[in-house]
PyMOL CGO cylinders between C-alpha atoms (Angstrom):
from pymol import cmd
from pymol.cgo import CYLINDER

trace = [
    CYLINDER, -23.32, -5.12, 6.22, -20.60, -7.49, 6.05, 0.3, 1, 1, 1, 1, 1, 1,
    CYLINDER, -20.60, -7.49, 6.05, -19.37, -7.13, 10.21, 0.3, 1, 1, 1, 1, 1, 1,
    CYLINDER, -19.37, -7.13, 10.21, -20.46, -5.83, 13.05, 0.3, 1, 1, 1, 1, 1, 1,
    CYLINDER, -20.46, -5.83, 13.05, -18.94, -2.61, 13.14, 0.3, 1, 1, 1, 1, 1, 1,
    CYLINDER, -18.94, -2.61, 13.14, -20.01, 0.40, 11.58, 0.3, 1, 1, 1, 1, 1, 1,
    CYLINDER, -20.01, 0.40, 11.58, -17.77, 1.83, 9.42, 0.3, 1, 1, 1, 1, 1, 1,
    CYLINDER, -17.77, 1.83, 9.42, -18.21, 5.55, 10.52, 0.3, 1, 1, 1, 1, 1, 1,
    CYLINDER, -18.21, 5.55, 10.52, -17.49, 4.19, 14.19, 0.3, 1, 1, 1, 1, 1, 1,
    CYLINDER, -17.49, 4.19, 14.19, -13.81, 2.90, 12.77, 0.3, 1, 1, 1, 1, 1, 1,
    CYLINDER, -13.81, 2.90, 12.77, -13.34, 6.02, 11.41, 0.3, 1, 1, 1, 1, 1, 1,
    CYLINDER, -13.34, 6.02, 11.41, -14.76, 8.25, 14.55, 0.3, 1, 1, 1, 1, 1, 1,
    CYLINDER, -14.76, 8.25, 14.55, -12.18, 6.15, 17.10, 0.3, 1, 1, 1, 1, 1, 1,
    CYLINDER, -12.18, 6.15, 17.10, -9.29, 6.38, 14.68, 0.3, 1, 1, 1, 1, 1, 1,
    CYLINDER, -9.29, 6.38, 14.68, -9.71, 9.94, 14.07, 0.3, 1, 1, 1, 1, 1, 1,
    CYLINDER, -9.71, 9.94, 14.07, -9.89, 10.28, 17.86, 0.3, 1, 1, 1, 1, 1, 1,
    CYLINDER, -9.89, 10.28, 17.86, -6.57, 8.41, 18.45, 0.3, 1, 1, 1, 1, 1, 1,
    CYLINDER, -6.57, 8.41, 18.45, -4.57, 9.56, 15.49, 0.3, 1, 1, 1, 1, 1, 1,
    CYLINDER, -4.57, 9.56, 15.49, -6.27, 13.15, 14.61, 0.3, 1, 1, 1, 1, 1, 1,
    CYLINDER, -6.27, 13.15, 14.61, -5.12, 15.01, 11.59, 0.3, 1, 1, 1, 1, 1, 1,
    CYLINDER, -5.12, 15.01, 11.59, -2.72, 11.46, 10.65, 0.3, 1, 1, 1, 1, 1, 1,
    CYLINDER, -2.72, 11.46, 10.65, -6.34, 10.30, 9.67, 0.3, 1, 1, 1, 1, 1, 1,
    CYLINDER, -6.34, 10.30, 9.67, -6.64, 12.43, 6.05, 0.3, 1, 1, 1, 1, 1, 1,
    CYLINDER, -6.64, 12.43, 6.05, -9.88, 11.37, 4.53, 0.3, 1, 1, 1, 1, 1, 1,
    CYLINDER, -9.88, 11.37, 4.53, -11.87, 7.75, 3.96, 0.3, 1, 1, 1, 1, 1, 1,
    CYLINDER, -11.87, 7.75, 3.96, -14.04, 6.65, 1.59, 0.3, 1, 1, 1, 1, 1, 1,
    CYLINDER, -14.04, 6.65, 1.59, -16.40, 3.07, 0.63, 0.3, 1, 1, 1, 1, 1, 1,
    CYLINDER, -16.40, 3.07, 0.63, -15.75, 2.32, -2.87, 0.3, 1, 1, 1, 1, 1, 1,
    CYLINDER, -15.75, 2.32, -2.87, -17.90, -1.26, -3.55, 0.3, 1, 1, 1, 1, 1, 1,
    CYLINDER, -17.90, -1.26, -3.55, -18.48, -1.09, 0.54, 0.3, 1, 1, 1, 1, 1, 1,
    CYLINDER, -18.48, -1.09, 0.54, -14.80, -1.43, 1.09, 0.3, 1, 1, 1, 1, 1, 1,
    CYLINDER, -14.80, -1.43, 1.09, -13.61, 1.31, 4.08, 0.3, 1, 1, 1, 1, 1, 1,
    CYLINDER, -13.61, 1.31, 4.08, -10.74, 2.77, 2.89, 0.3, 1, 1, 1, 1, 1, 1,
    CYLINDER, -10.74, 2.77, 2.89, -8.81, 5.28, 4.91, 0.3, 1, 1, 1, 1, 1, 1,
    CYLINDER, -8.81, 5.28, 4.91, -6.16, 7.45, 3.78, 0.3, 1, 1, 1, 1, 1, 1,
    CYLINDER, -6.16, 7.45, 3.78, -3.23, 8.28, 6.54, 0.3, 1, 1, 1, 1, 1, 1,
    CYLINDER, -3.23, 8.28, 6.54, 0.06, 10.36, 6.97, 0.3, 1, 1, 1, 1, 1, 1,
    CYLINDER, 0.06, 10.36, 6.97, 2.62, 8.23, 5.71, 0.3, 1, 1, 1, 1, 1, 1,
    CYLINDER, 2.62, 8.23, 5.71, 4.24, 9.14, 9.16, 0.3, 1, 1, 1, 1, 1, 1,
    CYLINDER, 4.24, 9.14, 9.16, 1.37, 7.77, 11.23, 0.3, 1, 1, 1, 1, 1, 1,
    CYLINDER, 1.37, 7.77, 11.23, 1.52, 3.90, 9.18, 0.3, 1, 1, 1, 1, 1, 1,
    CYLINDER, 1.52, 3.90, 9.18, 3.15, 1.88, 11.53, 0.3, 1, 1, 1, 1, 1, 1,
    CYLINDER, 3.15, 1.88, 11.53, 1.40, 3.76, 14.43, 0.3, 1, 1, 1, 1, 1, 1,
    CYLINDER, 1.40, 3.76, 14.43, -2.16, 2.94, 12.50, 0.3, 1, 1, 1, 1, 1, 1,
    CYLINDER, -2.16, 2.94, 12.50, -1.52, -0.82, 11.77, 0.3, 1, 1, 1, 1, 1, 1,
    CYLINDER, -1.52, -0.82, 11.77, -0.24, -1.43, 15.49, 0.3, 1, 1, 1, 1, 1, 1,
    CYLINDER, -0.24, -1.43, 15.49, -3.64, 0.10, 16.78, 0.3, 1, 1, 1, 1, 1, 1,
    CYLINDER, -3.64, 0.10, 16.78, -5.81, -1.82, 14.57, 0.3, 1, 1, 1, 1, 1, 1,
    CYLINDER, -5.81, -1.82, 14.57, -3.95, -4.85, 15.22, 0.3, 1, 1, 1, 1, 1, 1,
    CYLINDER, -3.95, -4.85, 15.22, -3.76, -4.55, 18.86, 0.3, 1, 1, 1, 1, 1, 1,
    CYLINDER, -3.76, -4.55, 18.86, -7.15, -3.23, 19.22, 0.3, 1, 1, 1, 1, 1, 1,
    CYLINDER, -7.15, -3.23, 19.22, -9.14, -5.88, 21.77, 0.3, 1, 1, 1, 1, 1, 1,
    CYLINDER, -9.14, -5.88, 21.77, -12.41, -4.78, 20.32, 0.3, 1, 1, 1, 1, 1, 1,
    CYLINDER, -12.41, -4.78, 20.32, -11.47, -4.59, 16.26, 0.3, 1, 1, 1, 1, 1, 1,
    CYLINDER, -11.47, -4.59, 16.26, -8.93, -7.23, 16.13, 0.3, 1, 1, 1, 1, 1, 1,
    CYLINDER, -8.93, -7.23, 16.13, -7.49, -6.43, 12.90, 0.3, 1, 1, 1, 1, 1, 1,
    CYLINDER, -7.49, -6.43, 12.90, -4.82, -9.53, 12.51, 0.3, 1, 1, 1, 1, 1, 1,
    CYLINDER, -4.82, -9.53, 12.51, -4.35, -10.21, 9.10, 0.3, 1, 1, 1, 1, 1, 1,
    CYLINDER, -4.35, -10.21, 9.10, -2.36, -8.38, 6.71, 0.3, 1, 1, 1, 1, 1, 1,
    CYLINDER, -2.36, -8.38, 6.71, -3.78, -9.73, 3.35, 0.3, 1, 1, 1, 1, 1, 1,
    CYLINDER, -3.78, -9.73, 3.35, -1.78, -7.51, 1.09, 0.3, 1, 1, 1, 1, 1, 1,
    CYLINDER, -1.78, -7.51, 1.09, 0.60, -4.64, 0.20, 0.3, 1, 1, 1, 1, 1, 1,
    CYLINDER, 0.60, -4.64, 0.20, 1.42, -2.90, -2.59, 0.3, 1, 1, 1, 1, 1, 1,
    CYLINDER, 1.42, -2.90, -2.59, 2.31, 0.49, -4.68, 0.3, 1, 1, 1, 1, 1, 1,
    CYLINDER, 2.31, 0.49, -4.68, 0.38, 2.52, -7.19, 0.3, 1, 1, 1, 1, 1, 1,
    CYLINDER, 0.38, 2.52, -7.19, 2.04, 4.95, -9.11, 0.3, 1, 1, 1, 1, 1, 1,
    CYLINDER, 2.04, 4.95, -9.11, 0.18, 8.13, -10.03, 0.3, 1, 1, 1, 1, 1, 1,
    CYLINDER, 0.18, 8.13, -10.03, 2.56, 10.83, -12.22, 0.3, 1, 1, 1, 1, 1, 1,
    CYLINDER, 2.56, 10.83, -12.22, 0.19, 13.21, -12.17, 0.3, 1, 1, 1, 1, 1, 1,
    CYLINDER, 0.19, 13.21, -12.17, -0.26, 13.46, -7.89, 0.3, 1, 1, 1, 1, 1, 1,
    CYLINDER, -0.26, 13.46, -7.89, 2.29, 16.23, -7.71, 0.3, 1, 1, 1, 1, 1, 1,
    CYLINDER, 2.29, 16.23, -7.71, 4.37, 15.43, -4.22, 0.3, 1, 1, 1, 1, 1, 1,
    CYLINDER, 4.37, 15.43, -4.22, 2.26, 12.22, -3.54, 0.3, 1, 1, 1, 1, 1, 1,
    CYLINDER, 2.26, 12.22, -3.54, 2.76, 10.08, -7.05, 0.3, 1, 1, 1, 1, 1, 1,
    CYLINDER, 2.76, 10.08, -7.05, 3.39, 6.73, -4.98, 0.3, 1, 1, 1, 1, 1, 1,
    CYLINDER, 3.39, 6.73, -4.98, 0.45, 5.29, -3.62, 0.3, 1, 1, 1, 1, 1, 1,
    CYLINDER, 0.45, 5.29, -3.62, 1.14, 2.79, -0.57, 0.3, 1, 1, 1, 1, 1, 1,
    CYLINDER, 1.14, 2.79, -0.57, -1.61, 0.33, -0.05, 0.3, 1, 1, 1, 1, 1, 1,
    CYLINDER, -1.61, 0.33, -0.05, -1.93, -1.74, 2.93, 0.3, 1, 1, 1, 1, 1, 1,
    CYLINDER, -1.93, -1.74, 2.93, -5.30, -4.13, 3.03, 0.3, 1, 1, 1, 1, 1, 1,
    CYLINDER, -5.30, -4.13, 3.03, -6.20, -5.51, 6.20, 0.3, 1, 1, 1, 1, 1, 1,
    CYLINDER, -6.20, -5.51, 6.20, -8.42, -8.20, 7.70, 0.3, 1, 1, 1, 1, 1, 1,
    CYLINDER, -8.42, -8.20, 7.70, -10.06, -8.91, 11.08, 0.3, 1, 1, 1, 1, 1, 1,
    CYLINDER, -10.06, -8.91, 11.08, -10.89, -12.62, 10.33, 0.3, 1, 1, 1, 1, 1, 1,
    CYLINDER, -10.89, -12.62, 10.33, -12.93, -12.48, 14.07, 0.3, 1, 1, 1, 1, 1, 1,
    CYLINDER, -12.93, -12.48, 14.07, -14.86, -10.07, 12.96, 0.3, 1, 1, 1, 1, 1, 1,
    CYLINDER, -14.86, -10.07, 12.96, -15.16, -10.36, 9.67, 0.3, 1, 1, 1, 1, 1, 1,
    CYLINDER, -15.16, -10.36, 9.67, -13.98, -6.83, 9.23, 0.3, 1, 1, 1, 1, 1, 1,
    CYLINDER, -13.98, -6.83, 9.23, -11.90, -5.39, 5.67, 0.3, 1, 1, 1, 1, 1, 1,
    CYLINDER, -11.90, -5.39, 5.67, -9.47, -2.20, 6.08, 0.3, 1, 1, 1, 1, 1, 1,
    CYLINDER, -9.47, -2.20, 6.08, -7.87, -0.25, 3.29, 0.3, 1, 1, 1, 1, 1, 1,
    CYLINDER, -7.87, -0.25, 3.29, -5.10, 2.26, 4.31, 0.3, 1, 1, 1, 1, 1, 1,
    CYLINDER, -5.10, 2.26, 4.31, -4.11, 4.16, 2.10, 0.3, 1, 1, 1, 1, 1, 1,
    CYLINDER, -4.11, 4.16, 2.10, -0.59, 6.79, 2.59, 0.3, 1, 1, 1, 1, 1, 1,
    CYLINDER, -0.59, 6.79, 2.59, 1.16, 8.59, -0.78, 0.3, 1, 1, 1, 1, 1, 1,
    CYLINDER, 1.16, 8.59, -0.78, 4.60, 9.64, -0.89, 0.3, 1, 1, 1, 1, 1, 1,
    CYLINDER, 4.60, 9.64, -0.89, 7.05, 11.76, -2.89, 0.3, 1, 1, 1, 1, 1, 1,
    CYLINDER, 7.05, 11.76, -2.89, 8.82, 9.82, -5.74, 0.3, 1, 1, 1, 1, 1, 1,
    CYLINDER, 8.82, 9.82, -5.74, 12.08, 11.62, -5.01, 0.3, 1, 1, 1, 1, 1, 1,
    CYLINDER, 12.08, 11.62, -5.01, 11.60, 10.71, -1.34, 0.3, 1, 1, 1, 1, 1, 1,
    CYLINDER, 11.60, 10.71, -1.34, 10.02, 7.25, -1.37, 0.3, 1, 1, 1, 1, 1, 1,
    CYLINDER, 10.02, 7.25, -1.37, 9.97, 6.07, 2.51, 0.3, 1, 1, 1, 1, 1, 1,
    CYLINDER, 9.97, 6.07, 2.51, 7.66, 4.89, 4.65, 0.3, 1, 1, 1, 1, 1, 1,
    CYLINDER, 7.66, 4.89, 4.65, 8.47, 2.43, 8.22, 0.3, 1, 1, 1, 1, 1, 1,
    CYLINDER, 8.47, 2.43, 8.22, 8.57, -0.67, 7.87, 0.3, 1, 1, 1, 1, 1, 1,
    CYLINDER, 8.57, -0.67, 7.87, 5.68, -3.11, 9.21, 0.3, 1, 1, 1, 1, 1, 1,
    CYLINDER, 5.68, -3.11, 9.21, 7.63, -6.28, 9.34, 0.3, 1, 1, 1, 1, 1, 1,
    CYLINDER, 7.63, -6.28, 9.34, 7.70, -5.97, 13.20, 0.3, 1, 1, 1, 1, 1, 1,
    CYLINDER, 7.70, -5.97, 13.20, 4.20, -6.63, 13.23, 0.3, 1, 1, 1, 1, 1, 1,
    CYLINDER, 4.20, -6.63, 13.23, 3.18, -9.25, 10.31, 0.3, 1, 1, 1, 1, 1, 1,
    CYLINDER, 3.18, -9.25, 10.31, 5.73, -11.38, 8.90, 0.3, 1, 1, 1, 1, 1, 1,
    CYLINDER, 5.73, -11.38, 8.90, 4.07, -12.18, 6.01, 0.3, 1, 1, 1, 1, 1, 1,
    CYLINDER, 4.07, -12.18, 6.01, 4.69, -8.02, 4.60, 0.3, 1, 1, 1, 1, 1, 1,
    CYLINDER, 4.69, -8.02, 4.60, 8.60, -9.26, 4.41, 0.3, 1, 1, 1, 1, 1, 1,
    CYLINDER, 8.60, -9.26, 4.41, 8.17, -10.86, 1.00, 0.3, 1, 1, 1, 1, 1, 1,
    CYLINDER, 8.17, -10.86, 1.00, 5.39, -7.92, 0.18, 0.3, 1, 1, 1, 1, 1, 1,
    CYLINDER, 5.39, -7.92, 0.18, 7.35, -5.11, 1.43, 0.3, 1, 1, 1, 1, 1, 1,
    CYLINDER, 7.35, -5.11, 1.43, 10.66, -6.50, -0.83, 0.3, 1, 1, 1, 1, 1, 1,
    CYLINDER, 10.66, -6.50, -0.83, 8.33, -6.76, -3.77, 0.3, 1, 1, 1, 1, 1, 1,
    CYLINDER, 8.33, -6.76, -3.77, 6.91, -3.09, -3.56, 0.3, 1, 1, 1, 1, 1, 1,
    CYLINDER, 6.91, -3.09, -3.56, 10.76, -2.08, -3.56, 0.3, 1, 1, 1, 1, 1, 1,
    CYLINDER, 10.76, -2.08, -3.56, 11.54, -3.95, -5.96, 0.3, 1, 1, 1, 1, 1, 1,
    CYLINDER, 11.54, -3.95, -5.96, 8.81, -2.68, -8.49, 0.3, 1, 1, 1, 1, 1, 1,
    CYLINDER, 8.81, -2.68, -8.49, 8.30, 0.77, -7.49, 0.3, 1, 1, 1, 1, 1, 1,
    CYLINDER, 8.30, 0.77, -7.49, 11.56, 1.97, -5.24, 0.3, 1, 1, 1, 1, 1, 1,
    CYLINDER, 11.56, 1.97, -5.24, 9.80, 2.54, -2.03, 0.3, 1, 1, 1, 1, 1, 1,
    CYLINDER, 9.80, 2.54, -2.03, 12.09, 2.15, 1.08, 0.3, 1, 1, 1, 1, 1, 1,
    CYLINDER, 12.09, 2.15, 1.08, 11.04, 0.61, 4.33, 0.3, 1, 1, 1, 1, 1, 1,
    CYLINDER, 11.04, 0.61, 4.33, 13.21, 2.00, 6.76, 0.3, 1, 1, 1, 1, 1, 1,
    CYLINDER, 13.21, 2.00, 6.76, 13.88, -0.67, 9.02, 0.3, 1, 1, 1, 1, 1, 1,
    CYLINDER, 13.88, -0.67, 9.02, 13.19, -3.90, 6.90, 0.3, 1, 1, 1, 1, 1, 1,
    CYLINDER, 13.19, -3.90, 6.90, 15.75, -6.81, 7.76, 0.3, 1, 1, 1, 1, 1, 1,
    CYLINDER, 15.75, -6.81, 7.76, 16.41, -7.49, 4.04, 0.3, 1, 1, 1, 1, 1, 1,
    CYLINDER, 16.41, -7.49, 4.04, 15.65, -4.31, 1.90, 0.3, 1, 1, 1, 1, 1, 1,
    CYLINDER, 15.65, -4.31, 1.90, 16.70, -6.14, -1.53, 0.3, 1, 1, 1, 1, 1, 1,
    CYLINDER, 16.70, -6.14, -1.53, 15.34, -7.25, -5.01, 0.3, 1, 1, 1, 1, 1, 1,
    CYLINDER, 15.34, -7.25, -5.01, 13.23, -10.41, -4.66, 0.3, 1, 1, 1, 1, 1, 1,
    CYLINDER, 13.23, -10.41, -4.66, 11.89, -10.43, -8.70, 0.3, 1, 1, 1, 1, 1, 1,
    CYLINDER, 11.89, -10.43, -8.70, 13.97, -8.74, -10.70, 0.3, 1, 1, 1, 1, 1, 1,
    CYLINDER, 13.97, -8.74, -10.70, 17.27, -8.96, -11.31, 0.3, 1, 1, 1, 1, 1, 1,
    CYLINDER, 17.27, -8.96, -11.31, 19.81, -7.25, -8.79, 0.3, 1, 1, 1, 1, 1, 1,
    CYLINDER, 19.81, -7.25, -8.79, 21.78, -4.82, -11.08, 0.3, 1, 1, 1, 1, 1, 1,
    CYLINDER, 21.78, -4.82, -11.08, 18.63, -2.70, -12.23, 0.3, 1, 1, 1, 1, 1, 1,
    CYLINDER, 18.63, -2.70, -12.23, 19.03, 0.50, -11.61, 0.3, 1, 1, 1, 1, 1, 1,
    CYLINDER, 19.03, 0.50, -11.61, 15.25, 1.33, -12.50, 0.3, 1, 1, 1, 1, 1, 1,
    CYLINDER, 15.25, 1.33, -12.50, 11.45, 0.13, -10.90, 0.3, 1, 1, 1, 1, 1, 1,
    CYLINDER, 11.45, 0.13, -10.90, 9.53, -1.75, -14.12, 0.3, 1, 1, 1, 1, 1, 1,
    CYLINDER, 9.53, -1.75, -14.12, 6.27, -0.39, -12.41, 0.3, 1, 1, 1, 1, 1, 1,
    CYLINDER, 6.27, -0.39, -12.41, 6.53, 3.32, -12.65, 0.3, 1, 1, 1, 1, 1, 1,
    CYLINDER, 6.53, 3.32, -12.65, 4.51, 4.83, -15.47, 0.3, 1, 1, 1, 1, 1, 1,
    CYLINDER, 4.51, 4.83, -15.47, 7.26, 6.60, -16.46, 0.3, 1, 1, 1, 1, 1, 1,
    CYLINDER, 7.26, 6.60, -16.46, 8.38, 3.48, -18.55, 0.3, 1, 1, 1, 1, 1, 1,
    CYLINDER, 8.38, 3.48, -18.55, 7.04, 2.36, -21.59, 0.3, 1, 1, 1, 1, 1, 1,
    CYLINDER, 7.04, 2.36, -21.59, 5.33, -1.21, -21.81, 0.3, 1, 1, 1, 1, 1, 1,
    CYLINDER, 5.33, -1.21, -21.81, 6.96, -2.70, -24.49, 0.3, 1, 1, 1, 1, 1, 1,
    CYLINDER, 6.96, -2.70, -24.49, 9.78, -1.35, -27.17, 0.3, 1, 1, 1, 1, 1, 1,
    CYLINDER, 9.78, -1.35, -27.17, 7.82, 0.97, -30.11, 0.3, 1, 1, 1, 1, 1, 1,
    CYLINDER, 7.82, 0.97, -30.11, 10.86, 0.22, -32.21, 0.3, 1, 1, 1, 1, 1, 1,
    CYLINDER, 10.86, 0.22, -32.21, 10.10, -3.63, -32.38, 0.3, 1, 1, 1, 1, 1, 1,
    CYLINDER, 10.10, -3.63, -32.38, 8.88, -5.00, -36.43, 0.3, 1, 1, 1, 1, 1, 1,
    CYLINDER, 8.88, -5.00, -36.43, 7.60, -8.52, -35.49, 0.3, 1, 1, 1, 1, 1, 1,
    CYLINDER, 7.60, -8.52, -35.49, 4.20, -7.36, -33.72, 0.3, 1, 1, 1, 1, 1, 1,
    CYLINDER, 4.20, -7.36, -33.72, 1.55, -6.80, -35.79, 0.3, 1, 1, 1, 1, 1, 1,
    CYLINDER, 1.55, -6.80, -35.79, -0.38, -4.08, -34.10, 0.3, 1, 1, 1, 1, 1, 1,
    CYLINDER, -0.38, -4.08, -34.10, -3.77, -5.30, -35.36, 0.3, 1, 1, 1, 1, 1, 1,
    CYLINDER, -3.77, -5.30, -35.36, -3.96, -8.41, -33.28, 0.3, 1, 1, 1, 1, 1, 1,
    CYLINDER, -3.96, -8.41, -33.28, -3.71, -6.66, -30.45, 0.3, 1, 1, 1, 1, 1, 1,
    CYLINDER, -3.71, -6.66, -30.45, -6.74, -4.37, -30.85, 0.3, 1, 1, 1, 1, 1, 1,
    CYLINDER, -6.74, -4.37, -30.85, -4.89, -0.79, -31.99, 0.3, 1, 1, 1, 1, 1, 1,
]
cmd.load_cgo(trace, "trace")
């Protein structure tokens, strides 16, 4: 195992602090990965970052996956998180509505989810209420559409100059 902690006891106190926030967790390729209440995000981080025992300090990435299929969950918020004392790896995972894309902001607690935060927006449309600078940091400022969403195609099917069998179809 890669840290001292068992991965069911993570689970066990987190479940105990947070209750039904904590939905479900898995270990895909020994990674813990917990899925939360989009509500209970900011409340989640803060304990496993504050946490004396657990020390969860590092936030080593955020992002969006879009699933059109997930009827009332499509976007996929995923937070990954690192106890670099303990050598410990944390998924969380939270979905939200497409037509309602918020979740809190977690800027208060690692600066470094500014820039990440501002990206996810930027690609996907998910708001973080509360973020000191909610704008485009990729893309140009007058789209009115997120390039990530699967509910764009990848390239124009109109265009002549590709020649389809060069690229394997």
């Amino acid at each position: 195992m890669e840290n001292n902690f068992a991965h069911e006891t993570i689970v066990q106190r987190l479940t105990a602090e947070f209750g039904p926030s904590v939905l479900s967790f898995e270990e895909p390729y020994g990674l813990l990965t917990i899925t939360v209440n989009p509500v209970a995000v900011h409340a989640i981080v803060a304990w496993l970052k504050n946490d004396a025992t657990l020390q969860v300090s590092f936030l080593t990435n955020l992002g969006a996956v879009h699933y059109p299929d997930r009827k009332g969950e499509e976007l996929a918020l995923v937070y990954h998180l690192h106890s670099l004392v303990n050598n410990l790896r944390v998924r969380l995972k939270a979905y939200v509505p497409i037509d309602r894309p918020e979740i809190e902001t977690i800027t208060d607690m690692y600066a470094g989810a500014n820039w990440m935060e501002r990206e996810t927006y930027d690609f996907f449309g998910v708001i973080f209420k509360g973020h000191p600078n909610l704008v485009r940091i990729l893309n140009e400022d007058t789209m009115n559409y997120f390039p990530m969403r699967k509910e764009y195609h990848l390239e124009d099917a109109t265009r002549e100059d590709k020649d389809d069998r060069f690229f394997g179809r």
